[in-house]
C-alpha positions in Angstrom: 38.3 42.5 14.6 35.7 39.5 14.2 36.9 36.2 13.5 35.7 36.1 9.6 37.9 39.5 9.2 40.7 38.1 10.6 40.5 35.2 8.3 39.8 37.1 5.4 43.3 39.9 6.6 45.2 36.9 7.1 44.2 35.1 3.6 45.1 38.8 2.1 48.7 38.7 4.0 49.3 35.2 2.9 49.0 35.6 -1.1 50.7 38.8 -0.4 53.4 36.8 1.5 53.8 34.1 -1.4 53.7 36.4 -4.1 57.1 38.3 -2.3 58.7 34.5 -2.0 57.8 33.7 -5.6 59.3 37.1 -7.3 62.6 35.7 -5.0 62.8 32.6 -6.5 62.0 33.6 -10.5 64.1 36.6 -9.5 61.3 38.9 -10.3 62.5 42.4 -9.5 59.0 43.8 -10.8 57.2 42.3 -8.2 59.8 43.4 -5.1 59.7 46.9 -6.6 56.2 47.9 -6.7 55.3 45.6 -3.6 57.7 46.6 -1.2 57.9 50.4 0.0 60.9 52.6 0.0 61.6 52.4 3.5 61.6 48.8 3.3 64.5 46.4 5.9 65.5 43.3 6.0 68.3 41.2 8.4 69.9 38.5 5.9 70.6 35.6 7.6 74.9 36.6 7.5 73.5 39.5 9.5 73.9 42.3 7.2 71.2 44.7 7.3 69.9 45.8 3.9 67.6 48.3 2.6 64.9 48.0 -0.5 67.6 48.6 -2.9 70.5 45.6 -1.4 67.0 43.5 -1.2 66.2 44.2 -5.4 70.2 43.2 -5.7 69.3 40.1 -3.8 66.3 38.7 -6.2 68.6 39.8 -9.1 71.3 37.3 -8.1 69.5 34.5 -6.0 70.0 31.0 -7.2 67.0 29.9 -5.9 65.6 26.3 -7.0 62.8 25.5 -4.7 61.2 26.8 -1.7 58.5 25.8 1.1 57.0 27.0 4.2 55.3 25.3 7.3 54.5 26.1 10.7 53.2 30.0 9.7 51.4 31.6 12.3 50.2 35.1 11.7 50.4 37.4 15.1 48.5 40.8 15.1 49.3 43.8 16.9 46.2 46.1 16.5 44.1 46.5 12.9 47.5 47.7 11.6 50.6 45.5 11.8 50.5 41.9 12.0 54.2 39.5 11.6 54.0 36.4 9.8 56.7 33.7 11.1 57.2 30.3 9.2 59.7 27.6 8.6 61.4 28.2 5.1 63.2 25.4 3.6 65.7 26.5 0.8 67.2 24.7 -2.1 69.6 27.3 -3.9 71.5 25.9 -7.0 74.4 23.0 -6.2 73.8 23.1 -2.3 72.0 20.9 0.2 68.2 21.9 1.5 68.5 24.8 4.4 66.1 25.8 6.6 65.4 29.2 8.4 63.3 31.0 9.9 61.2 34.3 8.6 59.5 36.5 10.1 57.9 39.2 7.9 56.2 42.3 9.5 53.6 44.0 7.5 51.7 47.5 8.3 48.5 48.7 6.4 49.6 52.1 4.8 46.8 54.3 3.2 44.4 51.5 2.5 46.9 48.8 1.5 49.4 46.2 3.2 52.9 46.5 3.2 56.3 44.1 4.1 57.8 46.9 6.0 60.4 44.2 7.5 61.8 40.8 7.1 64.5 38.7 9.4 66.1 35.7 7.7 67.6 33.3 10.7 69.5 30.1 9.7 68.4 27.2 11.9 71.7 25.5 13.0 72.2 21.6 13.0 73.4 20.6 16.0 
């Protein structure tokens, strides 16, 4: 891939990428089930794996005030999967700022990209 493609990919991932975190925090189930594919997974950060379904039940119930995101870096593995990792600081309702760390892995399926994976890690104070 030449630079300006890889720009232009990773521009694509990104607004693909905030659109998933907005539909979290308006709990827009809409979004997470025509965006995300059937044989979706995700690692919540109590370590419970969870399937599309578990993840729809999570947007549904999140009491999510605020978000942000630095430090994302976007690492490709071929033309067909690439993992986005970033900082994500959290304000849910009645609790203090956390921060974690994501790491989302999309694959391009038929034409389009998909979140095939994400990994919520709480970043421990110590």
């Amino acid at each position: 891939m030449n630079t300006s493609n890889i720009e232009a990919l990773e521009r694509e991932l990104l607004e693909l990428d905030a659109a998933f975190l907005d539909a979290v925090l308006k709990n827009n189930v809409t979004v997470i089930e025509r965006d995300v594919p059937d044989d979706f997974l995700s690692v919540f950060p109590d370590g419970r794996v969870a399937n599309k379904a578990a993840e729809i039940e999570n947007v549904k119930t999140v009491a999510l005030e605020s978000y942000s995101t630095d430090e994302v870096q976007v690492h490709w593995y071929g033309d067909t999967v690439a993992i986005i990792n970033f900082r994500l600081s959290l304000k849910m309702k009645d609790q203090n700022i956390k921060q974690v760390r994501d790491s989302h892995v999309y694959m391009k399926r038929s034409g389009s990209w998909q979140m095939i994976m994400g990994q919520t890690t709480p970043i421990l104070q110590l």
